[in-house]
N, C-alpha and C positions, 0 to 999 in steps of 0.2 A: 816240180814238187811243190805241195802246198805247203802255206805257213799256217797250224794254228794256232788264233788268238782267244787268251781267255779275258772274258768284260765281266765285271762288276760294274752296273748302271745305278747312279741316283736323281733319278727325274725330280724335276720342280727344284733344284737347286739355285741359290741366288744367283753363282757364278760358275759359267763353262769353265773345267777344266779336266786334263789327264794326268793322272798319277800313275808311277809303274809300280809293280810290286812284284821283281825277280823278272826273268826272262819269258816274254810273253805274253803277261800278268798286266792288268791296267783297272783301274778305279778310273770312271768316266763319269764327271759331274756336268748334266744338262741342265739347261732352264726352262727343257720343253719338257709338255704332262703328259699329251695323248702318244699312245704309243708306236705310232706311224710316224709322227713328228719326230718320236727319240730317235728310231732306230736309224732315219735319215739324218740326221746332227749327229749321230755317232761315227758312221759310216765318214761326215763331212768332218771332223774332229779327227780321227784317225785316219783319214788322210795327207790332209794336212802334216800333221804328228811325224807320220811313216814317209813322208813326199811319197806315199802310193796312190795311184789314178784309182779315183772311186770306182769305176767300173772293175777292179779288180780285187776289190773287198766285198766280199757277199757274208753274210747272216748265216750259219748253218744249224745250229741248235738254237733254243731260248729266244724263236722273236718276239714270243710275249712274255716274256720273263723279263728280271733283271740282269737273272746272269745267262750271259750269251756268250755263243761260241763263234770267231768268224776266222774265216780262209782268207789269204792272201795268196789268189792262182797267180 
């Protein structure tokens, strides 16, 4: 069963960090701009976060968005 995750992104931030907000819910402050950069710092930030192996967090909605939807198979 999949887990998902909902992201609020704010690129170009001075300092990486993740906030939760309720179960599932996260506020992701990156310091990368271009949007190939975020969405791989995000994926590496909630890893980290979740101890889940990046290969196991993929992107399913909003990869060019801010708000993004991701699985955890």
């Amino acid at each position: 069963m999949n887990r998902k995750i909902i992201v609020k992104v704010k690129p170009g931030s001075l300092k990486r960090s993740i906030e939760t907000f309720g179960s599932d819910r996260y506020l992701i402050k990156t310091t990368e701009t271009e949007n190939t950069k975020v969405n791989e710092d995000i994926i590496f930030m909630l890893s980290k976060y979740t101890g889940t192996p990046q290969q196991r967090l993929r992107i399913v909605a909003g990869v060019n968005s801010d708000d993004k939807i991701i699985t955890i198979e």
